[in-house]
N, C-alpha and C positions, 0 to 999 in steps of 0.2 A: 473505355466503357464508362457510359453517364450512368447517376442511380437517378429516381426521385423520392427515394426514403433515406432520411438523417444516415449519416456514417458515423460510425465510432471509431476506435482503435484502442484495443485490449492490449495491455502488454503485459508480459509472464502468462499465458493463456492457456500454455500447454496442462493444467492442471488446476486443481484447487480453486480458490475464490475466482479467479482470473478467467479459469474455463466455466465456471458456473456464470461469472457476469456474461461473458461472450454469448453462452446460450440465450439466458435472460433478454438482453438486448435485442436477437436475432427474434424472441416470442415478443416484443414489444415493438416491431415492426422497422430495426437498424438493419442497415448495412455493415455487415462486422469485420471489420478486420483482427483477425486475433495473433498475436506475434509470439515469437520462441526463440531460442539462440541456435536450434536447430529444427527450420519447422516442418522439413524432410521425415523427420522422428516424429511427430507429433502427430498421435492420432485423427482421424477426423472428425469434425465436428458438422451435422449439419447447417446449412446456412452460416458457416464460419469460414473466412478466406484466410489461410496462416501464412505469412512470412517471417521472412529470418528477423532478427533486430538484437543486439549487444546494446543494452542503454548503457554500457560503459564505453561507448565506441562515438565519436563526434562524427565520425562518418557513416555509422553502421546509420544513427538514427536520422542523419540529412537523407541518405538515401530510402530506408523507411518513410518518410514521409511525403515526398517526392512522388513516388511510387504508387502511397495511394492519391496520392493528387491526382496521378496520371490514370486510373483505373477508375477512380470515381468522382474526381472533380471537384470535393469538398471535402470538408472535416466539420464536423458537426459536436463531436466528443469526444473528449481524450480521459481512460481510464489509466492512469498511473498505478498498475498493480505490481510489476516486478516488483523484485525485493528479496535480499536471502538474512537469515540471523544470525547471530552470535550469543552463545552464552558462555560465562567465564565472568570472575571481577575483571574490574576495570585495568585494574593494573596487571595483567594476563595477557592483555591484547598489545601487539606492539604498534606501531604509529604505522608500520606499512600495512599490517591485518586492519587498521582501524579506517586507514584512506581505502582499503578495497571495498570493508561494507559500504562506506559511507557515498562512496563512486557510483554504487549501484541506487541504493534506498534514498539519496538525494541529487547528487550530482546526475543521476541517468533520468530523477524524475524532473529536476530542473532544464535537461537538456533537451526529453522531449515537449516541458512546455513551450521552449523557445521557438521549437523547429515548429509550433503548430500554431501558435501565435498570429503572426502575421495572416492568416491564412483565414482565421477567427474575424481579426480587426476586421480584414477586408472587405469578411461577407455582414457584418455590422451582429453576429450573433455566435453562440459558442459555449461549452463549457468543457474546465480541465478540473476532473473529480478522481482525488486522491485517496488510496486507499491506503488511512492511516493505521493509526491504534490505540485503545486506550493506554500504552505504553507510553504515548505520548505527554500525555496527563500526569501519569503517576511516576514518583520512582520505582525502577526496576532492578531490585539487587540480583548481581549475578548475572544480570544482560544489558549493562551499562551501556556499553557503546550500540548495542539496539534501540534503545531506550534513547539515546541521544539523536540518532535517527530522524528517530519520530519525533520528538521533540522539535527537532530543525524543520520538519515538514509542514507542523502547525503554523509556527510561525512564520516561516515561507507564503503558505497559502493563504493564511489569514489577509496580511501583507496584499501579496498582490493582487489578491480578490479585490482590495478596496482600489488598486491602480486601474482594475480594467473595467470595472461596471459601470463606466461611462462608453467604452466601446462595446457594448451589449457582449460583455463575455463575461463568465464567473469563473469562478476555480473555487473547487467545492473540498468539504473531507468528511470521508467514510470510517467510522470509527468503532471497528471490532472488537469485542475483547478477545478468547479465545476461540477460536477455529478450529473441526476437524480435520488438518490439512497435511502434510508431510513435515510440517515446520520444526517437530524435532530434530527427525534424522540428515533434515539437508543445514542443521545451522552449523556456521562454523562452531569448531573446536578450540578457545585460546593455544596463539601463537607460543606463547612464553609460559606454561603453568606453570605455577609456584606453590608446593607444597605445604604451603599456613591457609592455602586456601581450598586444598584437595577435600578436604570432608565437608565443607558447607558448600560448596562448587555442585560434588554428586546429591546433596540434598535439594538445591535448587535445579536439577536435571528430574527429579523425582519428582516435586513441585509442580513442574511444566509439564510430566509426561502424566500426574493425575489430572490438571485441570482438562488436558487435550481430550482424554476419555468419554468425560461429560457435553464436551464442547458444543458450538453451535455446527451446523453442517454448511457448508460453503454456499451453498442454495438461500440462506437467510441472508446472508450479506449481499447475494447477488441481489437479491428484492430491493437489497437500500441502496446500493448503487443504481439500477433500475429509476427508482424514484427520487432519485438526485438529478438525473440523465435526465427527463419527463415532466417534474413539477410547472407548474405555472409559473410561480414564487419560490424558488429554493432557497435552502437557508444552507449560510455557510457551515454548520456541522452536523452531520446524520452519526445518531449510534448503530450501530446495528446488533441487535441480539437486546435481552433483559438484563444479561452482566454488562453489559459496556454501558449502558442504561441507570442503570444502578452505580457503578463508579462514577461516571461523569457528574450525578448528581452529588455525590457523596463527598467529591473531591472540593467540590463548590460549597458546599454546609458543614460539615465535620472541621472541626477545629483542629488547624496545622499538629498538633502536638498528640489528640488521639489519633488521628490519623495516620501517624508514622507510629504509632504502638501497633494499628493492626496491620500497618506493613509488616513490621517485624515479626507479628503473629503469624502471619500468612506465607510470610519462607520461611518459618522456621530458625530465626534467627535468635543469638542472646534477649532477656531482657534486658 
């Protein structure tokens, strides 16, 4: 099956930002592919096609992409949205909890750039728009190795956005701050807790699950991916929402030293 409208390909789709981009795209006139680890489970989505895909799997995502090749004949956009969390200090998580998140949230979004790449170059046009977080930007006490994550993804993307924009391809980043999404209850739990850290551990669970309350609804994010996917001119970092808005600026003006006062304000942390 050929299309003649751009193709995307959603991953983590089954839900949350992922399922609102999927929609989004599908009202902006794509072809969607939206992917799940079981897309059998996944409910439907109009004008969304779901398959399987394990971005921790080097063959789950050759064959994903293969796949739509053979069903639609191009790849036009690649949304890098899977992703699971972790909160806990740093020193909570052990090195194999810390290569699982980091397999997914990087290594799975490095792996579907790879596979989708060549596929980009060929047809001389293309974008890979990751959905980061303003995590990325700041430190994040009590979700370190999330927070590290993100980190690696900026600079990944910054990175090879400047390798490909001579093959008419970008790689773009979407950068939320909080989301109303499941993101509490599905983060990991540190592997290894240590009891010097149990009481500010559950205060930065409290932390996370008041900002969630207020949060942006998944539908705002999907508008900025949308208009990453779409622009004439894109620019390498979209915030999405007034909080991520307001950090990214604030991260750039506020002097290193207040700036880590109102971290500490903001968890709850000693003066």
């Amino acid at each position: 099956m050929q299309t003649a409208s751009p193709v995307a390909i959603v991953t983590g789709a089954s839900s949350g930002i992922g399922r609102a981009a999927a929609l989004a795209l599908v009202n902006a006139g794509f072809a969607v592919v939206g992917t799940s680890r079981n897309a059998a489970k996944t409910g439907p989505l109009t004008g969304v096609t779901f398959l399987d895909l394990d971005v921790a799997s080097d063959e789950s995502v050759r064959s994903l992409v293969a796949e739509v090749i053979k069903r639609f004949g191009r790849i036009d956009v690649l949304v890098n949205n899977a992703g699971v969390g972790a909160v806990g200090a740093g020193e909570e998580s052990s090195i194999t909890q810390t290569k699982e998140v980091f397999d997914i949230n990087v290594f799975g979004l490095m792996r579907m750039t790879n596979a989708v790449l060549p596929h980009m170059r060929a047809q001389g046009s293309g974008r890979v728009i990751n959905v980061a977080s303003v995590l990325g930007l700041i430190p994040a006490p009590f979700m370190a190795v999330y927070a590290a994550t993100k980190h690696a993804v900026e600079g990944y993307a910054e990175s090879v956005d400047h390798e490909l924009r001579e093959h008419g391809v970008r790689m773009l980043l979407v950068e939320p701050a909080y989301t109303s999404t499941s993101f509490e209850a599905s983060s990991q739990a540190p592997d290894s807790p240590l009891p010097v850290y149990a009481a500010q551990r559950e205060i930065a669970r409290d932390v996370l699950a008041t900002a969630l309350r207020t949060a942006d609804a998944p539908e705002v994010v999907a508008k900025v991916i949308v208009a990453a996917a779409t622009d004439a001119k894109p620019k390498l970092r979209y915030t999405a929402g007034s909080m991520a808005a307001r950090v990214s600026l604030l991260r750039r003006i506020v002097p290193s030293s207040a700036f880590d006062n109102q971290i500490r304000k903001l968890n709850r942390l000693p003066g």
